[in-house]
C-alpha positions in Angstrom: 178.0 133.2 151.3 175.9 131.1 148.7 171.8 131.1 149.2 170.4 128.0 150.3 168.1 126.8 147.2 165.8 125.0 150.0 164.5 128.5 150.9 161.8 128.1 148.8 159.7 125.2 148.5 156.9 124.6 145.4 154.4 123.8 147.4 154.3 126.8 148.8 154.7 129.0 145.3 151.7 126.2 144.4 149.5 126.6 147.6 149.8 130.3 147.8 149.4 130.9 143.9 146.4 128.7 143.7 144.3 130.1 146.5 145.3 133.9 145.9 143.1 136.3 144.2 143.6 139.4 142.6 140.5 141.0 143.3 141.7 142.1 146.3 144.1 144.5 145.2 143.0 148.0 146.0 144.4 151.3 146.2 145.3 150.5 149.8 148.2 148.3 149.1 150.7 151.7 149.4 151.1 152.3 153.1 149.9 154.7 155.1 152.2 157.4 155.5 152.2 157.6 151.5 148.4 157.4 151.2 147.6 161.2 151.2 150.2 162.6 148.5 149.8 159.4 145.6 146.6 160.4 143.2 144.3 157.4 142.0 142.5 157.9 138.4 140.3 155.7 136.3 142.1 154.5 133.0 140.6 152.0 130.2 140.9 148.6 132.0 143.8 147.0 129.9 143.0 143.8 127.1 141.2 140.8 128.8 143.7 138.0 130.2 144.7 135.4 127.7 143.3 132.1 128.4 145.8 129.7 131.2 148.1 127.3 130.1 147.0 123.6 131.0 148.5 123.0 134.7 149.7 120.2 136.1 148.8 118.8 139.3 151.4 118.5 142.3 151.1 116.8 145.8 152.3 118.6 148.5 156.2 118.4 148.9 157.5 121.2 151.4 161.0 120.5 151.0 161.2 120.3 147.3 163.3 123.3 146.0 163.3 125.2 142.7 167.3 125.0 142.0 167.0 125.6 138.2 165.4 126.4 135.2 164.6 122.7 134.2 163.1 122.5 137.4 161.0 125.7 136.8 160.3 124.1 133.6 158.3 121.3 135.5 157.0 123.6 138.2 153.9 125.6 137.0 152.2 128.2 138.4 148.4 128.2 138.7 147.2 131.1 137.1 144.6 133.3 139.3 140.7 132.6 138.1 140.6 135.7 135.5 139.9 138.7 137.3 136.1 140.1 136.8 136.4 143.4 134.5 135.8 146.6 136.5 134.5 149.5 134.7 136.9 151.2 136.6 140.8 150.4 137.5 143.1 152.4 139.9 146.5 153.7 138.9 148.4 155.7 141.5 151.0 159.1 140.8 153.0 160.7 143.1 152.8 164.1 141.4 153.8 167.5 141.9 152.6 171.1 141.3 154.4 172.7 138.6 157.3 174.5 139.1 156.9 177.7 140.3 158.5 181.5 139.3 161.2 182.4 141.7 162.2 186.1 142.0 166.1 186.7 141.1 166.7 189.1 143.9 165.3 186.6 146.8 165.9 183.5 145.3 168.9 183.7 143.1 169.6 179.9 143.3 168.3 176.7 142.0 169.6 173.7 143.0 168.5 169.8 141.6 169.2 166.8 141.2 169.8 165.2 137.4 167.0 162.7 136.1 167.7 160.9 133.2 164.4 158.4 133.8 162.3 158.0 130.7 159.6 156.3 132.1 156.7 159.2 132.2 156.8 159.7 128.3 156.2 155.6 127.3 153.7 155.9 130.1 152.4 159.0 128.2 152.0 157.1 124.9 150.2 154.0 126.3 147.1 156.5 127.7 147.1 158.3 124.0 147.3 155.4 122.2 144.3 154.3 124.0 142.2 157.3 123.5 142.5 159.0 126.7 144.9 162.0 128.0 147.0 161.1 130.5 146.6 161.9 134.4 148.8 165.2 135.1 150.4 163.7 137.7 151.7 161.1 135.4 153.8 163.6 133.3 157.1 164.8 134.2 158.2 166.9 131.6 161.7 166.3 132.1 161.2 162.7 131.1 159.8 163.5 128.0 162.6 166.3 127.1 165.0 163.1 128.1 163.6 160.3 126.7 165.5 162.1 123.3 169.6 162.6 122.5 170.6 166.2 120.9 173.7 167.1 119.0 176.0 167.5 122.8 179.3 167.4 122.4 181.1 164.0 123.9 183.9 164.1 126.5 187.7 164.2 125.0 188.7 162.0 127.9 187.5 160.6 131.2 189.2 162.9 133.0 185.6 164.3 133.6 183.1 162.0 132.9 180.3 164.7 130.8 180.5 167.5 129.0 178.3 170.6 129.9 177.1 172.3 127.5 174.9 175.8 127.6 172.7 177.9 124.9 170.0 180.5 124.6 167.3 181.1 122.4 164.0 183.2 122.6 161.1 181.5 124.5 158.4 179.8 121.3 155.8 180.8 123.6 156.3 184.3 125.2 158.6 186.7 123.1 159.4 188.8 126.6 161.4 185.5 127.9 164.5 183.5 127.0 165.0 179.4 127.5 168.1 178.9 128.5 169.4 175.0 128.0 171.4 172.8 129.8 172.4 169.8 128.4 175.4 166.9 129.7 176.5 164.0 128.2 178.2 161.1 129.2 181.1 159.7 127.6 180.7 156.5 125.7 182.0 153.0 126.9 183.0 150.7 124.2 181.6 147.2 124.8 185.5 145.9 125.4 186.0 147.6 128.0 182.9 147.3 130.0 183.0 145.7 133.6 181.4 142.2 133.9 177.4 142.3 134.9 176.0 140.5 138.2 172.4 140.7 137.4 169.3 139.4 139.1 166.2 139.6 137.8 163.1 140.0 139.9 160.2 139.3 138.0 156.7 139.3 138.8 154.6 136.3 138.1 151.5 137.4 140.6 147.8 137.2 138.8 147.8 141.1 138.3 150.7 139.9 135.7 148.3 138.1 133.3 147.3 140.4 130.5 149.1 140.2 126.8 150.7 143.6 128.3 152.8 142.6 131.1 154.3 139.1 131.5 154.6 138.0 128.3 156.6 141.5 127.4 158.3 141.2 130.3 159.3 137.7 128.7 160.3 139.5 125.9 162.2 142.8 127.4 164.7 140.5 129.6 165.0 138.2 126.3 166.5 141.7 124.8 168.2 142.8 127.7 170.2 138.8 128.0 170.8 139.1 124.2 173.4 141.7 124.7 174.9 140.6 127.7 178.8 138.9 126.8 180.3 135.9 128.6 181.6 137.4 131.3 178.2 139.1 132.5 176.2 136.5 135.1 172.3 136.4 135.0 169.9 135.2 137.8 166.1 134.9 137.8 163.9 135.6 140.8 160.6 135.3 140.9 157.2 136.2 143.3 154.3 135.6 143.2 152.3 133.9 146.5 156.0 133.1 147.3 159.5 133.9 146.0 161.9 131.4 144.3 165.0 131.7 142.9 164.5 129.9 139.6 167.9 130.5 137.8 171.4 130.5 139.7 173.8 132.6 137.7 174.9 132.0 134.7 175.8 133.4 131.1 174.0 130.5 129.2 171.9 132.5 127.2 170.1 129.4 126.1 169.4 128.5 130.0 168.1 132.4 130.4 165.5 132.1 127.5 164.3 128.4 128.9 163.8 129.7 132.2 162.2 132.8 130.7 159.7 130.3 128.7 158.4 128.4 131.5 157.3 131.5 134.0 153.3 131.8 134.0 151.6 134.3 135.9 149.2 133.3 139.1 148.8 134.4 142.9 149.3 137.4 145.1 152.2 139.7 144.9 154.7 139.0 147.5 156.9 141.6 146.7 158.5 142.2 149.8 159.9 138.8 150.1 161.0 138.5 146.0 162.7 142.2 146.5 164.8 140.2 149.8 165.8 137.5 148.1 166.8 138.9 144.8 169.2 141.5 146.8 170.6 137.9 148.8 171.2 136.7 144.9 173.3 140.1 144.0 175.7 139.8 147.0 176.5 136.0 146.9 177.1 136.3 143.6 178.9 139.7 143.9 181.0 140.8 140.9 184.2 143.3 142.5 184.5 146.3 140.6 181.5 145.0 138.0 178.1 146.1 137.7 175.6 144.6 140.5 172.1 145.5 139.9 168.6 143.9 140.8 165.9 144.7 137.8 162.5 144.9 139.3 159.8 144.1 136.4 156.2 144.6 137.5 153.2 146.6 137.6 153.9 147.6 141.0 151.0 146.4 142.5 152.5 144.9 146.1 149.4 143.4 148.0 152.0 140.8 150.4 154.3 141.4 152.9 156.2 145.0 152.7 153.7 146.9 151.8 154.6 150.3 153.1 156.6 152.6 150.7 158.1 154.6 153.2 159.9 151.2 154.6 160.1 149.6 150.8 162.9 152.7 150.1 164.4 152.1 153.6 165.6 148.7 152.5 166.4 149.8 149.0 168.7 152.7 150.2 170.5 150.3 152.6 171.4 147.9 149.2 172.0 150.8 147.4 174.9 151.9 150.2 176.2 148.2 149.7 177.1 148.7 146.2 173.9 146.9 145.0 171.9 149.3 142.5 167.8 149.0 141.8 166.5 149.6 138.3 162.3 149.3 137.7 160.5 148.5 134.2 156.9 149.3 134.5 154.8 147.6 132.7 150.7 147.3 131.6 147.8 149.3 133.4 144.4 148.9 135.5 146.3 148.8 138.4 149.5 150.2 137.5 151.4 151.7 140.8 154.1 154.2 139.1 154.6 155.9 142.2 156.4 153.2 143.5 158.3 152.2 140.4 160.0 155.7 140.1 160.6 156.2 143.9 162.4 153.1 144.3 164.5 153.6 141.4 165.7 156.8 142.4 166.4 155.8 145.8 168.5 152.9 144.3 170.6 154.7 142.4 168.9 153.1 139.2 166.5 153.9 136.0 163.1 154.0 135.7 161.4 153.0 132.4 158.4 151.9 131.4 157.7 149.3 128.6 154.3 149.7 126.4 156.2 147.6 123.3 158.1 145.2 122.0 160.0 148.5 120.7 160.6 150.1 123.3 162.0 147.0 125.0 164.4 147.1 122.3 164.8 151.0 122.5 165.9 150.7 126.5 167.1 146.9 126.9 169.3 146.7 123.6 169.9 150.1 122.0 170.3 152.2 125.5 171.7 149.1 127.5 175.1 150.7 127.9 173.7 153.3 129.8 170.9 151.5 131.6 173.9 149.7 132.8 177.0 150.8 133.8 177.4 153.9 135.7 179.8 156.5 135.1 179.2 159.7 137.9 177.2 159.2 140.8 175.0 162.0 142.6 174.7 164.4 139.8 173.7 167.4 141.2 173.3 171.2 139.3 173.3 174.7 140.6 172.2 177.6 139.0 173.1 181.0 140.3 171.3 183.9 138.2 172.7 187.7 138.6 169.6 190.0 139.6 171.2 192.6 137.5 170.4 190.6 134.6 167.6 188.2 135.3 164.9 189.5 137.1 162.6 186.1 137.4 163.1 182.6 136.3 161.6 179.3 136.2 163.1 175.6 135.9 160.7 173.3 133.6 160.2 170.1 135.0 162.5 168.4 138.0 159.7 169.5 140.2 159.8 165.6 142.5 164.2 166.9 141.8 164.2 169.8 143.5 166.9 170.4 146.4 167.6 173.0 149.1 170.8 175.1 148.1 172.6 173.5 151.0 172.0 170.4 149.7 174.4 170.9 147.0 177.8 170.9 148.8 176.5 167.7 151.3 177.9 165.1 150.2 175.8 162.9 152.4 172.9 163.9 150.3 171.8 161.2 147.2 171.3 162.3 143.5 170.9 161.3 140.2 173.1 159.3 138.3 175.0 159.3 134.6 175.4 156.1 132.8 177.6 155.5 129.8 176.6 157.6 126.6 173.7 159.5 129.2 172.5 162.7 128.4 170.7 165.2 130.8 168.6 168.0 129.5 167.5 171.1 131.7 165.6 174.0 130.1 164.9 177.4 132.3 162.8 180.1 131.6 163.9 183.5 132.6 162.9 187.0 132.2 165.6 189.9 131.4 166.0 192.4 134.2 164.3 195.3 132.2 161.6 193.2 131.0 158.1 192.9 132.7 158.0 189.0 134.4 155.0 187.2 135.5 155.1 188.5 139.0 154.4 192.2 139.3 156.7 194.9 141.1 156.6 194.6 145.2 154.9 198.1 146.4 157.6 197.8 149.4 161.0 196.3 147.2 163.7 198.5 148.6 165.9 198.4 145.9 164.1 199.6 142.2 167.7 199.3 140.8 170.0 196.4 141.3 173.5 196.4 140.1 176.3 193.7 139.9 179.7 193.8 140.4 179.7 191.1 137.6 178.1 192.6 134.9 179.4 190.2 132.4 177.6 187.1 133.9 173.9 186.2 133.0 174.2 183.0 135.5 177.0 180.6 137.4 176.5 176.8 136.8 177.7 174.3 139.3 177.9 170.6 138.9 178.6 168.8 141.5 179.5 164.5 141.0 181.3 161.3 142.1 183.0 158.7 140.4 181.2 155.7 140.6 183.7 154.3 143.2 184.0 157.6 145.2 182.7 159.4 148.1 184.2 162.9 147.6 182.5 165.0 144.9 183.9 166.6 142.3 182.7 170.3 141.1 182.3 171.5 137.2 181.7 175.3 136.8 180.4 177.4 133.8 179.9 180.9 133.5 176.8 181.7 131.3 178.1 185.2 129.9 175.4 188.1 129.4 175.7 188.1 125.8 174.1 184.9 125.3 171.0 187.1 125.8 171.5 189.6 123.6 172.7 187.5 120.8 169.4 184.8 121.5 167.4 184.2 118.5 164.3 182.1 117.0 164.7 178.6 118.2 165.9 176.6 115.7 167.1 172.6 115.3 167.8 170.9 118.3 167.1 173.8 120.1 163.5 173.7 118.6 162.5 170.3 119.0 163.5 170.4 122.9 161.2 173.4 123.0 158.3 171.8 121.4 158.9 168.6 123.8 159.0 170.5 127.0 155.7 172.9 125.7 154.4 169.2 125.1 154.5 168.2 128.7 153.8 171.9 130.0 150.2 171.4 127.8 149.4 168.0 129.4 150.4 169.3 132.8 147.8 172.2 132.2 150.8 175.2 132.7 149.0 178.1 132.6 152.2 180.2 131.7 151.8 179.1 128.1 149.6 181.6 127.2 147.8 180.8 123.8 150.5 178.6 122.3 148.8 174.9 122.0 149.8 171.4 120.5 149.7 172.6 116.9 152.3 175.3 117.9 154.3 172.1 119.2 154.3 170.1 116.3 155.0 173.6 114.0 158.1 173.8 116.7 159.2 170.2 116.0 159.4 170.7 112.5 159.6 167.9 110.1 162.2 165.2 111.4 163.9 162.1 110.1 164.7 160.1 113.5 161.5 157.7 114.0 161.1 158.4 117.8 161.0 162.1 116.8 158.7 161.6 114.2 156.3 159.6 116.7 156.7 162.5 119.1 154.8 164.8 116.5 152.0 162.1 116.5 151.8 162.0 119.7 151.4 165.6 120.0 148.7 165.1 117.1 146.9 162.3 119.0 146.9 165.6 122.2 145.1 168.1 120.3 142.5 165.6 118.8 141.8 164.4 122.3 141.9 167.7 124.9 139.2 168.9 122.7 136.9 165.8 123.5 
């Protein structure tokens, strides 16, 4: 069934737009039941607003609606009064305590869900670039280790839709311990044989939008993202502000995409609740069968109108999500930056969370990584890792700690996980201790058992991998044997193995892991080692801008 364009009127985006302020918008616009757990911190308020287009004047017309982009050409928003600086702004983080060591012989199994997000390492770079470290709760090391590809080898056929691939080397940080890697990969989909695209953009145009670091690279992130789109792909525009509106219907008129694009101008409250609605009632008239159908929510997060509370925010989202109708989220800018909510609802839509601090980095995850943005290959990705006692005695997974699952989680089908897109790779990197080795939890005076034998003395661990087909309900399961001998033979780490190393002792220093012992950010960038790739080679100055900055 088509949407009626008379759903939304311009007086009302005018009325509400030109009477809302965003001084209002406090740490209290995430409900209640979320309040507790979501950490606010003071960051560097973000560049002053640029100065407001000219405006012009409308009478009241409350059935007038916005049906295209010539109209949203003549309709322009009011922007919001500038908002008076603060000396401090409010960010909120849903973060988690690092991952904790797990004793082999009570808890042999880890179970969690893939994350192939990137968001947490842009977010990362914004707060170094501007001189400050970033919040703890704000880095998932995972993130980082995944914002990077690594020499995994690509699938034969589609049979399976990743490889899995497994190494060892000895730990950079702590000769008594060995990392033991986990990588997937995706296989590639060439651009001919992609499904068609039904997307709907919901953008925010609300006054918390009008700083040189969100709207107008938001203008320029969706430009990249419609660049690479082909004829057959459809592309809507939703926008909220005081109100929603549906300023573009669908179409593939790339010229129509960058006019409507043009005319948006930030100015009101955030009505997020109501854009979310209607951009979801876009993506099912418009429905593509067996294509891609996916809202992308681009905003700083800060909801301040009608569903505020989180808890029912992912309610609504999982019910699209069930419909076939995915949720992806680009953050974007600070002060008031809510990234608790963009990587919640993302996971809970089955989408991608990223965060865009650059013109390059809109390139790096709207044009270069589209692909796999896009078009999902396996669906609730979830891994199992089994160790044998006999040879491990403790372990430790780094990162996944808002990933983690309960072991009978793994065989419920019922249960959500990540997903794979096309060309994905997923990264998981353990720490474990060999059984005759002294681990960082000392001997139990009342362990029964001083020797523990197996009746698999060949096996170091079992890997599990559990997925669907995009289409499916029924999972699939992969299974790898990691044999004892990738212990004995593990050496120095060296290449890929190094720099993934150096990346996840990266986000181990920023979260403050104490299990690091002595090894700091100059030990990182050592690690890294001199690279050619430019993101890699940012990475190390990164790490640089780290050390110069914990020691302020």
């Amino acid at each position: 069934m088509k949407i009626s364009m008379g759903m939304v009127t311009a007086s009302m985006a005018l009325t509400l737009a030109s009477c809302a302020s965003t001084s209002d918008k406090t740490a209290t616009d995430i409900g209640g039941s979320q309040q507790d757990a979501i950490q606010t911190v003071g960051v560097v308020p973000p560049p002053a607003p640029p100065a407001p287009l000219p405006t012009r004047s409308e009478s009241a017309a409350p059935q007038m609606a916005v049906r295209n982009s010539a109209a949203m050409a003549q309709l322009q928003v009011m922007p919001a009064p500038p908002m008076p600086m603060q000396p401090v702004l409010r960010e909120r983080y849903d973060g988690k305590e690092v991952s904790p060591v797990h004793l082999t012989q009570s808890e042999p199994v880890s179970t969690f869900s893939v994350d192939v997000d990137t968001g947490a390492y842009a977010n990362t770079r914004r707060f170094l670039q501007q001189g400050q470290m970033p919040p703890k709760d704000a880095v998932r090391t995972e993130e980082l280790i995944n914002y990077f590809r690594y020499d995994y080898p690509a699938p034969q056929d589609r049979s399976v839709p990743f490889t899995v691939s497994t190494d060892m080397a000895r730990t950079p940080w702590n000769p008594d311990t060995r990392l033991l890697r986990i990588g997937l990969r995706g296989y590639d989909l060439p651009r001919a044989e992609r499904p068609a695209a039904n997307l709907v953009f919901l953008l925010d145009v609300s006054g918390s939008m009008n700083s040189a670091d969100k709207l107008p690279l938001v203008k320029a992130a969706m430009r990249k993202l419609a660049d690479g789109l082909s004829p057959q792909d459809r592309v809507s525009i939703v926008v909220y502000a005081g109100a929603a509106g549906l300023v573009l219907e669908p179409t593939s008129d790339k010229a129509k995409i960058r006019a409507a694009l043009d005319a948006l101008q930030a100015g009101g409250s955030t009505a997020g609740g109501a854009g979310i609605n209607l951009a979801y009632a876009t993506a099912e008239a418009n429905r593509i069968e067996g294509g891609v159908n996916r809202v992308i929510l681009a905003t700083d997060g800060d909801f301040n109108v009608g569903l505020r509370d989180q808890d029912a925010l992912i309610e609504l989202i999982e019910q699209k999500r069930d419909s076939g109708i995915t949720l992806s989220t680009l953050g974007f800018g600070g002060g008031n930056y809510n990234e608790a909510m963009m990587e919640q609802v993302a996971d809970h839509g089955n989408g991608n969370y990223a965060y865009i601090d650059s013109a390059m980095e809109a390139e790096k995850v709207l044009s270069d990584e589209m692909q796999s943005t896009l078009f999902t290959i396996a669906k609730d990705v979830k891994i199992q890792v089994e160790f044998n006692p006999a040879i491990v005695s403790q372990y430790r997974l780094i990162g996944y700690e808002n990933r983690a699952l309960r072991e009978e989680d793994f065989d419920n089908d019922k249960v959500d996980a990540g997903d794979i897109g096309a060309g994905h790779q997923v990264t998981a990197l353990y720490e474990i201790v060999p059984a005759d080795v002294k681990g960082w939890i000392a001997p139990r005076r009342y362990d029964k058992d001083k020797t523990i034998t197996s009746a698999k003395p060949g096996e170091l661990a079992f890997v599990k991998l559990r997925y669907k087909l995009p289409d499916g309900d029924t999972s699939r399961l992969i299974e790898r044997v990691v044999p004892t001998s990738a212990m004995a033979s593990a050496g120095p780490a060296r290449g890929d193995m190094a720099f993934v190393s150096a990346v996840a002792a990266y986000g181990q220093l920023l979260r403050g892991d104490t299990l690091l012992g002595s090894f700091d950010y100059d030990d990182a960038i050592k690690l890294a080692g001199p690279q050619t790739d430019y993101w890699r080679q940012e990475f190390t100055r990164l790490v640089k801008l780290a050390d110069s900055q914990s020691a302020n």
